[in-house]
C-alpha positions as CSV (number, residue, x, y, z in Angstrom):
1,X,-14.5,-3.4,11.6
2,X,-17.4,-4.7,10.2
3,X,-16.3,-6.3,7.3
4,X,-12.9,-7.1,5.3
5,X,-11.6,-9.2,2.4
6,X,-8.8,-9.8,0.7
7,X,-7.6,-10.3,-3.7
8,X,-3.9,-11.4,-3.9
9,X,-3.6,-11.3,-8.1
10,X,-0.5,-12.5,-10.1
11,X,0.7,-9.4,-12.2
12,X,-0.9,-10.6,-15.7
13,X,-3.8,-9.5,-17.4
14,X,-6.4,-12.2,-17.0
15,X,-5.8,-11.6,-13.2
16,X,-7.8,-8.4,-13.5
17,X,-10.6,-10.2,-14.5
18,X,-11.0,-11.6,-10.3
19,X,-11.8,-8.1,-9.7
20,X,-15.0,-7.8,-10.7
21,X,-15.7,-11.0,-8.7
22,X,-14.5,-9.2,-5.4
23,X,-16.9,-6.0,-6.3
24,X,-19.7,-8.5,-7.0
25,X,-19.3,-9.8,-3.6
26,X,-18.8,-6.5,-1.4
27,X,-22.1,-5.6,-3.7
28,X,-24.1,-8.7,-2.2
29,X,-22.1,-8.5,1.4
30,X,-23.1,-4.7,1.9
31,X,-26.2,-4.0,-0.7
32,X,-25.2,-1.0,-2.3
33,X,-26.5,-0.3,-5.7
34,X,-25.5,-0.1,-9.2
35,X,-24.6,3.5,-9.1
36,X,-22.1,2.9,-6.7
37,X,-21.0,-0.2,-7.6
38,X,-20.0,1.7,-11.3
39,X,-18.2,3.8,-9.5
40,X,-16.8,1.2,-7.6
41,X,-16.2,-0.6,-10.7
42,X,-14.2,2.1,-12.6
43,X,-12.0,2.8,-9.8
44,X,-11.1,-0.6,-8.6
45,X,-10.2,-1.7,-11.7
46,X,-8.0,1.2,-12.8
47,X,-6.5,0.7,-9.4
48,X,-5.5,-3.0,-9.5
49,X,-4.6,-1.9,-13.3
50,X,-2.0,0.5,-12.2
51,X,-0.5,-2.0,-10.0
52,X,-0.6,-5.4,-12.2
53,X,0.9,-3.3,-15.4
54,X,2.5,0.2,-14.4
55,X,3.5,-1.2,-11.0
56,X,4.9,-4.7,-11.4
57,X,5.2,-4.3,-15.0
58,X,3.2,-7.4,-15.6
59,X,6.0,-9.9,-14.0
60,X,4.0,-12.1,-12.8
61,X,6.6,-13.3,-10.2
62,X,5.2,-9.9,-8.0
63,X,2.3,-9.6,-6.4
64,X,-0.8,-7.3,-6.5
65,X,-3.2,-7.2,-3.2
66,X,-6.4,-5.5,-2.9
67,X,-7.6,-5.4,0.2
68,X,-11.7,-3.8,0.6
69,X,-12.6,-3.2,4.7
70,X,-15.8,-1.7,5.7
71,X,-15.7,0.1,9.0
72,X,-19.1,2.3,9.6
73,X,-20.5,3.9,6.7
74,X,-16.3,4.0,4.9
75,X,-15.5,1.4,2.5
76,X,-11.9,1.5,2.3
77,X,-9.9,-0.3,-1.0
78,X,-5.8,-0.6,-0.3
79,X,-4.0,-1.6,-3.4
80,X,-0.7,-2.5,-2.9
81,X,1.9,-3.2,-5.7
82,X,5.8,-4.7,-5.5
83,X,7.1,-2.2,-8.0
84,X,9.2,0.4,-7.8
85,X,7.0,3.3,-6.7
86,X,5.7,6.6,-8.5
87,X,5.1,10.0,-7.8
88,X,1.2,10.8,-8.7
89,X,2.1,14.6,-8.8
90,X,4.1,13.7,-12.1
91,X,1.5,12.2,-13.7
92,X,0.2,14.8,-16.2
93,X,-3.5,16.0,-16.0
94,X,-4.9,15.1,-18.8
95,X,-7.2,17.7,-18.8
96,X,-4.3,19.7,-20.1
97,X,-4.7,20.5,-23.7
98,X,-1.5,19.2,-24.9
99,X,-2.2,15.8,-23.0
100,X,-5.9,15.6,-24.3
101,X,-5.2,12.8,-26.9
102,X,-2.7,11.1,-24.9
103,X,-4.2,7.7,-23.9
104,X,-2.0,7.0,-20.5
105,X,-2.4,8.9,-17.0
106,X,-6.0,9.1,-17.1
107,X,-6.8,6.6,-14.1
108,X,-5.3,8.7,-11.2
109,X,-7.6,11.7,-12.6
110,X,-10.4,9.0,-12.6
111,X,-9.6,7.8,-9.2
112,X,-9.5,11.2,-7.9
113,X,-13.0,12.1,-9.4
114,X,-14.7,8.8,-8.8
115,X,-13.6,8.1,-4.8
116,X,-14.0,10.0,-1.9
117,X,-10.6,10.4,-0.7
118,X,-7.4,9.2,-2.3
119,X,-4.0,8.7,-0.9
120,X,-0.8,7.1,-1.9
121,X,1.6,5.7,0.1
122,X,5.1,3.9,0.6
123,X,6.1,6.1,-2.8
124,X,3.3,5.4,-4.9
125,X,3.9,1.3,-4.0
126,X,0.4,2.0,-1.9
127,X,-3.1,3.4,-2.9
128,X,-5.8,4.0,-0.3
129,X,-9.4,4.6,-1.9
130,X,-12.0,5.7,0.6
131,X,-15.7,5.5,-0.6
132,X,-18.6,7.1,1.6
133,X,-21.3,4.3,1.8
134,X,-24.4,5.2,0.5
């Protein structure tokens, strides 16, 4: 392991604000530039999204971790929520022409497009990003 942090955030909007301060730091920590740090950017945030509003449903007694470790050239981002789970297969695509103007489900496409490799765990509770450093 060559590097690893941790974001504990309440479930409540201004939360997600800390995220951007834990990208700005991996961004200094491992010097990767602003191409990937967009992507970075856009998938993080939909991640700890999910899990602050779909996941604990913004109660902010329940907790959201984000946990970024750097092992090689892998950045790895572990999202974790206390909710009550999901199954991503039943998100619709929204790609789909009936779901084209429905604003929801979007982030799991994006997350798919934007990292590496994606994997959910512990039913959905659990969401591994893996990003190949540039």
């Amino acid at each position: 392991m060559i590097y690893k942090t941790e974001l504990v955030l309440t479930s409540s909007y201004e939360e997600l604000e800390r995220v951007e301060n834990l990208l700005n730091d991996l961004q200094q920590t491992l010097g990767f530039d602003d191409d990937f740090y967009a992507r970075l950017m856009l998938t993080v945030s939909e991640a700890a999204t999910n899990a602050v509003v779909h996941g604990n449903d913004l109660d902010i007694d329940k907790k959201a971790i984000i946990i970024a470790e750097v092992t090689d050239s892998l950045l790895t981002i572990i999202t974790t929520d206390e909710g009550e789970g999901f199954d991503p297969e039943d998100v619709p695509s929204p790609l789909e022409e009936e779901n084209i103007l429905i604003p929801s489900g979007r982030g799991v496409f994006l997350m798919k497009e934007y990292a590496d490799e994606v994997e959910y765990q512990d039913e959905g509770r659990k969401l591994v990003l893996k990003f190949n450093l540039p």
